[in-house]
N, C-alpha and C positions, 0 to 999 in steps of 0.2 A: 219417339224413336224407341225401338225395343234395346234393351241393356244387353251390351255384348257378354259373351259367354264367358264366362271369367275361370281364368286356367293356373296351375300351378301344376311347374314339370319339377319332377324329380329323376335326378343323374350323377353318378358321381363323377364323369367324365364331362370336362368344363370346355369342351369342344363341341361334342354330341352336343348337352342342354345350349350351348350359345347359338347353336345350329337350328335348336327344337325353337327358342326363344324367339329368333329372326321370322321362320317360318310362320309362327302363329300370328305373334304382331303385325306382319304383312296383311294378314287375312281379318278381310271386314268384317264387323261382328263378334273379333273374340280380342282377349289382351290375357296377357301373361302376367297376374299380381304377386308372383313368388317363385323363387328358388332355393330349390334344395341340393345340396351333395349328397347327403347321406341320409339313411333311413331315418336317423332322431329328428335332426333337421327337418324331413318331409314330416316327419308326425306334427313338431311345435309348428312351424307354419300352417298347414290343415285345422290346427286347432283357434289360430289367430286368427287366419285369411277366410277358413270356410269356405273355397273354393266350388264355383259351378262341377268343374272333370280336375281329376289329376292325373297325369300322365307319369307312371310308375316304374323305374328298371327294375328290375328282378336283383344282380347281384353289385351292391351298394356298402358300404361300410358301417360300422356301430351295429345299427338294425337292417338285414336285408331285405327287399320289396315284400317276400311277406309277410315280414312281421311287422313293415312298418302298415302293411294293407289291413292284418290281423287289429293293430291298436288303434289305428284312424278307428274302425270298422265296430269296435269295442263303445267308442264313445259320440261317433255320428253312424248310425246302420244304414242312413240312405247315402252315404259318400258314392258317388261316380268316378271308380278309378278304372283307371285302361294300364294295362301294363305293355309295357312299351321294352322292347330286348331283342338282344342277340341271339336269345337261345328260343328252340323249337320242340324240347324233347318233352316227351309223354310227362316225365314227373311233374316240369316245369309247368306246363300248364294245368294240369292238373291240380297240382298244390294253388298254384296263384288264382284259378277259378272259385277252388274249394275257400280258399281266403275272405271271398268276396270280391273280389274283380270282376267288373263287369263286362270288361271287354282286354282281345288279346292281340297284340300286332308286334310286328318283327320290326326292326330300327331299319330293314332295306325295304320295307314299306313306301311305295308313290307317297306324292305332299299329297295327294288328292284321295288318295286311304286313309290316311293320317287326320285331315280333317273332316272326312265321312265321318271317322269312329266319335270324334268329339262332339259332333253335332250330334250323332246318333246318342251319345251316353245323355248331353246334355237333355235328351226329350224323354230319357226315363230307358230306354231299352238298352238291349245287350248290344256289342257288336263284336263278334265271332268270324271270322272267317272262316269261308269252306275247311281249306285245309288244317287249321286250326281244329275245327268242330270235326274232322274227321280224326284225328288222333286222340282230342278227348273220348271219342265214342270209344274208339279200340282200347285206351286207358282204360276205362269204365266197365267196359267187357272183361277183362283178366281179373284173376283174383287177386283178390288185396290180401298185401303182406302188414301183418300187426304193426305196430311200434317198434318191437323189443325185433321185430324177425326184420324191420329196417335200419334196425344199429347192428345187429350180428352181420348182416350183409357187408354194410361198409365198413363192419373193420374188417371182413374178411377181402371184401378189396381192399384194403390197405396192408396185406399179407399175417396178418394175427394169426397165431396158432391156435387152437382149442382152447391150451393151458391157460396162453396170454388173455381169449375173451373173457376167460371162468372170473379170469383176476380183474378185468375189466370191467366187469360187469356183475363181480358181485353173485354169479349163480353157478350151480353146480355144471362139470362134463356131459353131466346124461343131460341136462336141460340145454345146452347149448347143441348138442346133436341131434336134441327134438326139432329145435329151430334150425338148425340147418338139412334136415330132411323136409320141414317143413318149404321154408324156403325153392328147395328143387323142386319139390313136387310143382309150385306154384307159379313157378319161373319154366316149369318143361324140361327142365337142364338135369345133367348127371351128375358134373363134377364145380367144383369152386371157380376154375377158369372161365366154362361157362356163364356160371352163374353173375360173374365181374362182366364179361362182355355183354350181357345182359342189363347189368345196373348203370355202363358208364353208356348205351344206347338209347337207355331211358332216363337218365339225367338222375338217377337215386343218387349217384356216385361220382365223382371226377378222382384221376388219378395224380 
């Protein structure tokens, strides 16, 4: 008999994962040997269990999905994680592909998606959805804003004056006005309101 697929979900929400747990158990061929709540938790179990797929949330306590994806990923490079969320927005997948995830699904996903993707991870390949892979492309398309010009962003969505970043960050007025011309030019936008409905549509930012 071939070895069922062997899974660990990670969730901090003990509804969802009881829900995720049920579903896979039900299904011949795979078993669920861990759970996690939080991002440190998914790391130490992935390091014990060595899991076939992990099934990954994005926003998690301690460490969030990608950083718990970044340090799996640091100390096993062939990990098969799928990250598994509520959120759809450009940065989110984005970051969490750029991470190392191999595949991307939404928590209102059919069971019958949900377990394509894991059979899919288990055999080595990606599993992306259309829609999915169509806003990573558009992501990929725009230009990419640095480091430093996605921390000026968000405190400017979080209303910071010029004065308040220079002190925040440590750098002079005239470099922070580099980065925020930079920033528009990038973004298409003219003003800072703009620029915020911009970042909280592509998930840079939450208010």
């Amino acid at each position: 008999m071939t070895a069922p697929i062997r899974v660990l979900i990670a969730d901090d929400h003990a509804i969802v994962r009881n829900g995720l747990v049920r579903m896979v158990e039900l299904t011949d061929g795979m078993e669920v040997i861990a759970e996690a709540g939080t991002g440190i938790e998914a790391v130490a179990l992935f390091r014990q269990h060595q899991p076939d797929v992990t099934l990954m949330d994005l926003r998690m306590p301690e460490l969030n999905g990608v950083e718990a994806i970044v340090a799996i990923r640091q100390e096993f490079p062939n990990a098969q994680i799928a990250i598994l969320t509520t959120y759809d927005t450009d940065e989110d997948i984005f970051r969490g592909l750029q991470a190392g995830a191999k595949g991307y699904l939404l928590k209102d996903s059919k069971m019958s998606e949900l377990l394509d993707a894991i059979r899919t991870l288990h055999s080595g390949h990606r599993y992306i959805p259309p829609a999915v892979g169509a806003k990573l492309a558009e992501r990929m398309s725009q230009p990419q804003l640095s480091d430093r010009e996605l921390e000026v962003l968000r405190l400017i969505s979080a209303g910071k004056t010029n004065p308040e970043m220079c002190n925040d960050l440590c750098i002079s007025e005239s470099t922070i006005k580099f980065h925020i011309n930079n920033i528009f030019t990038k973004l298409g936008v003219s003003d800072r309101t703009q620029a915020v409905v911009i970042a909280i549509k592509r998930g840079i930012t939450n208010l």
